[in-house]
C-alpha positions as CSV (number, residue, x, y, z in Angstrom):
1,X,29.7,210.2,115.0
2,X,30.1,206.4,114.4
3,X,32.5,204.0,115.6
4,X,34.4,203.4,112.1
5,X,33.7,207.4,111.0
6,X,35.5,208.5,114.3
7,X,38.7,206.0,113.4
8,X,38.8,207.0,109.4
9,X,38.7,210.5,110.3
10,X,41.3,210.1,112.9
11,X,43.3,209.0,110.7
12,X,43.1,211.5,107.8
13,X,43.2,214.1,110.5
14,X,39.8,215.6,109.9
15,X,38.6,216.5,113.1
16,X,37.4,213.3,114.8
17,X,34.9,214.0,117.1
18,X,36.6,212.3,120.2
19,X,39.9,210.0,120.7
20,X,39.2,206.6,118.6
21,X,40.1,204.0,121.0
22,X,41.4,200.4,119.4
23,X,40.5,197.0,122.0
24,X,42.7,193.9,121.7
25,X,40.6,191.8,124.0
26,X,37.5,191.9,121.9
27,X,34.7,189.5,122.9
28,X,34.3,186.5,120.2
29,X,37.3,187.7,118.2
30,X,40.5,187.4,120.9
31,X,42.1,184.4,121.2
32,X,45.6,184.8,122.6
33,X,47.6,183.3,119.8
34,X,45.4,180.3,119.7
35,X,45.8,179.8,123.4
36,X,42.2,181.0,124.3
37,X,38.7,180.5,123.5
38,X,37.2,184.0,121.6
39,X,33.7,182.9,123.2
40,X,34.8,183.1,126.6
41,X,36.1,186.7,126.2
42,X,34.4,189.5,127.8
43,X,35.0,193.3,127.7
44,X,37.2,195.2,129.8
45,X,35.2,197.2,131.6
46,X,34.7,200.8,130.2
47,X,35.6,199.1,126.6
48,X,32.1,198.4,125.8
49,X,32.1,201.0,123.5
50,X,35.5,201.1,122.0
51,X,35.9,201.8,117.7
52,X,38.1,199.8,116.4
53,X,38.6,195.6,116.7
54,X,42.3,194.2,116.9
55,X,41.4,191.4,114.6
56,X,44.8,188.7,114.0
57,X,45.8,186.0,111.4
58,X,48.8,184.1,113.3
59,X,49.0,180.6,111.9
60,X,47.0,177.4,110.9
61,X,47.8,174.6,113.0
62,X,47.7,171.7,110.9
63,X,48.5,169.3,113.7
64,X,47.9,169.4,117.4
65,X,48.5,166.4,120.1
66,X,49.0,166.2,123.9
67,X,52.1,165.5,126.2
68,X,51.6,163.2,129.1
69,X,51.8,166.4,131.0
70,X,48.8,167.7,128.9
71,X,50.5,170.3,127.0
72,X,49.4,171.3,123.7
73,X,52.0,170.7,121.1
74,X,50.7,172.0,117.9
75,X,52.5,172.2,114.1
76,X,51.9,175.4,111.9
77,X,51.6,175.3,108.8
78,X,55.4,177.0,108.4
79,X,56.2,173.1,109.7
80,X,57.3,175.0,113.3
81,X,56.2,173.0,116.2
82,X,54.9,175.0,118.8
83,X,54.2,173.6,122.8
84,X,52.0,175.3,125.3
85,X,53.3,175.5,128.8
86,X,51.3,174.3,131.5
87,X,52.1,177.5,133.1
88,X,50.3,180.9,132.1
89,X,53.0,182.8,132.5
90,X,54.5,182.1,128.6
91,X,52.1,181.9,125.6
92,X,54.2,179.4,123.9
93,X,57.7,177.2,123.2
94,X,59.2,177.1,120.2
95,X,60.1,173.5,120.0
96,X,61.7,173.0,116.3
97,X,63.2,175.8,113.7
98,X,62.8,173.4,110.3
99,X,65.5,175.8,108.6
100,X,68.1,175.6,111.5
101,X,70.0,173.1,109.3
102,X,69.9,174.8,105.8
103,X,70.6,172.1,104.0
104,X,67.0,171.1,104.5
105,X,66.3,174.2,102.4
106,X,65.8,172.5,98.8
107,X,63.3,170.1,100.3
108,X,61.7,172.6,102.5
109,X,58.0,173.2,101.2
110,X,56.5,176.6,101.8
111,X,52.6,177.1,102.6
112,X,50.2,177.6,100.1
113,X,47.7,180.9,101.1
114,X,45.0,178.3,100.8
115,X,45.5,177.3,104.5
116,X,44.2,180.9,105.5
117,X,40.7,180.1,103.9
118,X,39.1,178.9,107.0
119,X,40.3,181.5,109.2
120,X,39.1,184.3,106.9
121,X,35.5,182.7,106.5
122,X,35.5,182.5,110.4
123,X,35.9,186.0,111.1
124,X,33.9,187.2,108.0
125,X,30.7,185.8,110.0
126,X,31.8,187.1,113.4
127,X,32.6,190.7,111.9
128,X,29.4,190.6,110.4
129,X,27.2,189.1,113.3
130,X,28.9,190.9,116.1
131,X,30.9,194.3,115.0
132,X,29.3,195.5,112.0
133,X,29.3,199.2,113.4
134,X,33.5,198.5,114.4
135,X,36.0,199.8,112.3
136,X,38.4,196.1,111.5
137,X,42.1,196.6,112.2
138,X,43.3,193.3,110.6
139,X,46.9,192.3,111.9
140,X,49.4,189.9,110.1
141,X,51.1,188.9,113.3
142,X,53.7,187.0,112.6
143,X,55.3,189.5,109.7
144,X,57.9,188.0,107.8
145,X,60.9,188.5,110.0
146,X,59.1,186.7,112.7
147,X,58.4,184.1,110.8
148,X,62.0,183.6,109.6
149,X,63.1,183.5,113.1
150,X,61.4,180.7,114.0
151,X,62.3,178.8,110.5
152,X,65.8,179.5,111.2
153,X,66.1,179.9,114.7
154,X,67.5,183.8,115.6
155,X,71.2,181.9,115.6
156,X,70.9,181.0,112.1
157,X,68.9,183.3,110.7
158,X,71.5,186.2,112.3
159,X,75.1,183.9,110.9
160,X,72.9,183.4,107.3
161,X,72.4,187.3,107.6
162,X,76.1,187.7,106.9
163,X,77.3,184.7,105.5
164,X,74.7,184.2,102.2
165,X,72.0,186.8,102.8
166,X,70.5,185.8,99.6
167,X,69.4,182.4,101.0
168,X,67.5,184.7,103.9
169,X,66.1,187.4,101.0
170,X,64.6,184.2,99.8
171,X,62.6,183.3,102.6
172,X,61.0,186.7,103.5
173,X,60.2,186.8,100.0
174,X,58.3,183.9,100.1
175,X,56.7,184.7,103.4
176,X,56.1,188.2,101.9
177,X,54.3,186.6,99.1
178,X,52.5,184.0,101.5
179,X,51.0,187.6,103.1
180,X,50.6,189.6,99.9
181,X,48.0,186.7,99.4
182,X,46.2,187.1,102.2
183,X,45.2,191.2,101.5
184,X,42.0,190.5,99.4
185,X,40.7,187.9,101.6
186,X,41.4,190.6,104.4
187,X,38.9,193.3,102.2
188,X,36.6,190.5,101.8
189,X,36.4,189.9,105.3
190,X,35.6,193.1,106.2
191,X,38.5,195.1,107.3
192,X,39.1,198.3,106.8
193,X,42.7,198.5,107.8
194,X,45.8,195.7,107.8
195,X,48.6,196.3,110.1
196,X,51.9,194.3,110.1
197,X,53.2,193.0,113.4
198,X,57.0,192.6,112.5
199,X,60.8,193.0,114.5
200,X,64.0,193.8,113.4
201,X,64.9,195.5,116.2
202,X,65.5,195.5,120.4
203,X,65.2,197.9,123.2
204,X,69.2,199.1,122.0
205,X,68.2,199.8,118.1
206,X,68.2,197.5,114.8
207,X,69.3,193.9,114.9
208,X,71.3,194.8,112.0
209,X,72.7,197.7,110.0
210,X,69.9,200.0,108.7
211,X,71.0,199.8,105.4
212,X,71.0,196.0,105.1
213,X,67.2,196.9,105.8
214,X,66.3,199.7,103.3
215,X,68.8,197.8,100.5
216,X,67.5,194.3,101.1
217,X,63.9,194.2,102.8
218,X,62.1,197.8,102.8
219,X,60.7,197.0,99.0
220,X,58.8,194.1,100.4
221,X,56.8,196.1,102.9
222,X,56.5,198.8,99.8
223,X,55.0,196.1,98.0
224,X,52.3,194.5,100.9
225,X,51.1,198.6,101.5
226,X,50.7,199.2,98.1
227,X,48.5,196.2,97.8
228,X,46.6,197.0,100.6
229,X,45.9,200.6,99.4
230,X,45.1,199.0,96.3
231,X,42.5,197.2,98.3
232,X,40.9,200.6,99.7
233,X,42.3,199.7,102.9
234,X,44.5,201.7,105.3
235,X,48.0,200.6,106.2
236,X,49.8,200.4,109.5
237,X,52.9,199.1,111.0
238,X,54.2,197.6,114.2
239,X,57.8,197.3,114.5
240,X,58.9,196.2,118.4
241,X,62.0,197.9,119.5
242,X,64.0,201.0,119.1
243,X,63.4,201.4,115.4
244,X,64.6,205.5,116.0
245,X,67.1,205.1,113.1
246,X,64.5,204.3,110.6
247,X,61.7,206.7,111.7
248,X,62.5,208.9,108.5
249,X,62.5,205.8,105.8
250,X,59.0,204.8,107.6
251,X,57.7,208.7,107.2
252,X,58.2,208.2,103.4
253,X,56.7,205.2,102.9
254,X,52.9,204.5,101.9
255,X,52.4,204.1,106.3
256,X,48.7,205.5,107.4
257,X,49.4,204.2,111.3
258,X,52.7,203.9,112.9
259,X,51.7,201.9,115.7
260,X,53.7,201.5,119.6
261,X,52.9,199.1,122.2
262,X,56.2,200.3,123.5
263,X,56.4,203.7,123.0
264,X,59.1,204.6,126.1
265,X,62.0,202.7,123.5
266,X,61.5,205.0,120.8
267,X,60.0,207.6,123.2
268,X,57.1,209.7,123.6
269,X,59.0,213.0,123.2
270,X,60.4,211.5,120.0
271,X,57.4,210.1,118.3
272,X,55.9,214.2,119.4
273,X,58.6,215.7,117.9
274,X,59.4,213.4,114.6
275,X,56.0,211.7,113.8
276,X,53.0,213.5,115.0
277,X,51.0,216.0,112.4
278,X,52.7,213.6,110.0
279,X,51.8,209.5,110.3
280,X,48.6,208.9,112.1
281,X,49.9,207.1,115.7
282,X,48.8,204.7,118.0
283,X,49.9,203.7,121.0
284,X,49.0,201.7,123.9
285,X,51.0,202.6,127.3
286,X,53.9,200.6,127.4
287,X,53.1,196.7,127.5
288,X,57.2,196.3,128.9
289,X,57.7,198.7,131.3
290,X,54.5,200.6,132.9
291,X,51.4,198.0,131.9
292,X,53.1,195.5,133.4
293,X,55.4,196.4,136.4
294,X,54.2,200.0,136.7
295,X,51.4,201.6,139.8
296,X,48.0,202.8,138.7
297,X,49.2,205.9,139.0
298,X,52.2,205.2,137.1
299,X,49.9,203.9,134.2
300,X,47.4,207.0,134.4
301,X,50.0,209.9,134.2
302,X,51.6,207.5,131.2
303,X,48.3,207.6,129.5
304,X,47.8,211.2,129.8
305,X,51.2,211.6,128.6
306,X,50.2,210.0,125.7
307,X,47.2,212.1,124.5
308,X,48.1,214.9,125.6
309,X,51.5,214.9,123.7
310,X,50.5,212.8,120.2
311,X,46.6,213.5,119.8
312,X,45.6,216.6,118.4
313,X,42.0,218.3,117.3
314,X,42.9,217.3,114.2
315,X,42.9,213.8,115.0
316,X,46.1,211.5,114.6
317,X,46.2,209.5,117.4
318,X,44.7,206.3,118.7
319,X,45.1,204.5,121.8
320,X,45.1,201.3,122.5
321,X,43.8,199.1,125.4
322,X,44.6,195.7,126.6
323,X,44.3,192.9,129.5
324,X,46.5,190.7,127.5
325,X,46.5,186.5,128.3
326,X,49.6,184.7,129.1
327,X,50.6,186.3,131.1
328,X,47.3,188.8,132.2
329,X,48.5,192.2,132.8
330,X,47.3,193.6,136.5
331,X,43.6,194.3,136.6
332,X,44.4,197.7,138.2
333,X,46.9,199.1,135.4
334,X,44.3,197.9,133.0
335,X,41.4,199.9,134.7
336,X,43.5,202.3,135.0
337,X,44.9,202.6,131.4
338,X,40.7,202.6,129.8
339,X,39.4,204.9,132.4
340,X,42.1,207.3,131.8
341,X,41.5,207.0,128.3
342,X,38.1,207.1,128.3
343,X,38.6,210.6,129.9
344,X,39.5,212.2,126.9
345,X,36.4,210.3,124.7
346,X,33.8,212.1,125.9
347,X,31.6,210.0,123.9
């Protein structure tokens, strides 16, 4: 069975013939938020073979410069400077939030999808040169929210939250519609899927009531999955944090893939219990907790907690591997994580 066969029929639960696995480091196409060179990526080992291509927008930089130091400042094209630390342990600074002060507001100018054009003509020949047998996850990574944070800064975005939550249904709109313009040039590209990469929430639940969420924001991400279905395209969704309390909305909404990179917050049991048989998952072992400061062996029973709990004949599960860049996850727990996996392919 092919490579993007196995993923589509994984997630319409229709008896995939082995666990789809999903690779964020892929050769030519991974570039660490703009901190890394794609070409000189190379496979993890045992990931050779893997289905499905993490494939990310983040941002157009429409200015970049050096410190004395030789850090990379760079300027997005959401006017949010950026810095790169010398040290590889952080992927990047925020060094400005252009909304902190929202009296700049009326003079604020918000991107135009135009900016996007390169990137999608990029990865339209890599796709088609490199992975034309891969099923193409496309992320939007920032999502909205994201985005808003580091307009606003998370202090003003949070006191605008209460004080004139208007002004802040504004901006995600526009950042919404900024994204709603990039799902044709996603199709064109060559995905088959777009995923949104978004948080309103922390390890201790939402950042904010739940209803300020489903009476304010949840007909925005309504509107970018119907567009995408519209497309032919599958949706998915990755919300960081304990997002427990709105597992039910996100069940009812037009949602193919409810993805976890932290699945201990929500927790396994959970997701088995609430989402499986229902939303197609996937799931990496946990990027916080057990990828990074875990044993091998902490990693491998982890993974096989993971399959053996949320994958079924049917399909309905995916998991997802990574070695990450800035910081690197440990070489071992990585190994461990794909070979682990790769026990249940049987390819």
């Amino acid at each position: 069975m092919e490579h993007i066969e196995v993923v589509k029929r994984t997630i319409e639960f229709k008896k995939p013939a082995y666990l789809a696995m999903e690779l964020v480091d892929v050769p030519k196409i991974y570039n660490a938020y703009g901190t890394l060179n794609p070409e000189n990526v190379s496979f993890i080992p045992g990931t050779e073979n893997f289905d499905s291509a993490w494939v990310t927008y983040h941002w157009t930089f429409l200015e970049q410069w050096k410190t004395e130091k030789g850090e990379t400042i760079r300027k997005d094209e959401w006017s949010v400077v950026q810095k790169i630390p010398l040290n590889e342990n952080s992927t990047y600074i925020i060094m400005n939030n252009p909304l902190a002060n929202t009296d700049d507001f009326v003079n604020y100018r918000f991107p135009s999808s135009e900016v996007t054009d390169k990137f999608f003509t990029n990865i339209s020949g890599v796709i088609k040169k490199h992975y034309p047998d891969r099923f193409i996850c496309g992320y939007i990574d920032p999502g909205a929210f994201l985005i808003a944070y580091n307009i606003f800064g998370y202090q003003t975005f949070f006191f605008k939250l209460s004080e004139n939550i208007r002004l802040v249904v504004d901006v995600i709109e526009k950042i919404f519609d900024y994204h709603y313009a990039q799902i044709p040039k996603w199709k064109k590209a060559g995905a088959h899927m777009v995923n949104v990469i978004d948080e309103i929430a922390g390890n201790n639940g939402l950042f904010f009531n739940p209803e300020i969420w489903r009476k304010y924001f949840k007909i925005y991400y309504d509107r970018l999955f119907k567009l995408i279905h519209e497309e032919n395209m599958y949706t998915g969704l990755l919300f960081d944090g304990d997002i427990s309390v709105i597992l039910d909305d996100l069940l009812d909404m037009e949602i193919d893939v409810l993805q976890f990179v932290q699945p201990n917050v929500v927790g396994i049991k959970t997701l088995k219990e609430k989402v499986k048989g229902k939303k197609c998952l996937k799931c990496s072992v946990d990027m916080m907790s057990t990828l990074a400061h875990g044993s091998p062996e902490d990693v491998r029973k982890e993974a096989e907690t993971l399959v053996e709990n949320l994958n079924s004949k049917e399909g309905g599960f995916i998991c997802n591997v990574l070695r990450w860049y800035r910081p690197q996850y440990p070489e071992e727990n990585v190994l461990a994580s794909v070979n682990t996996f790769n026990r249940y392919r049987k390819i």
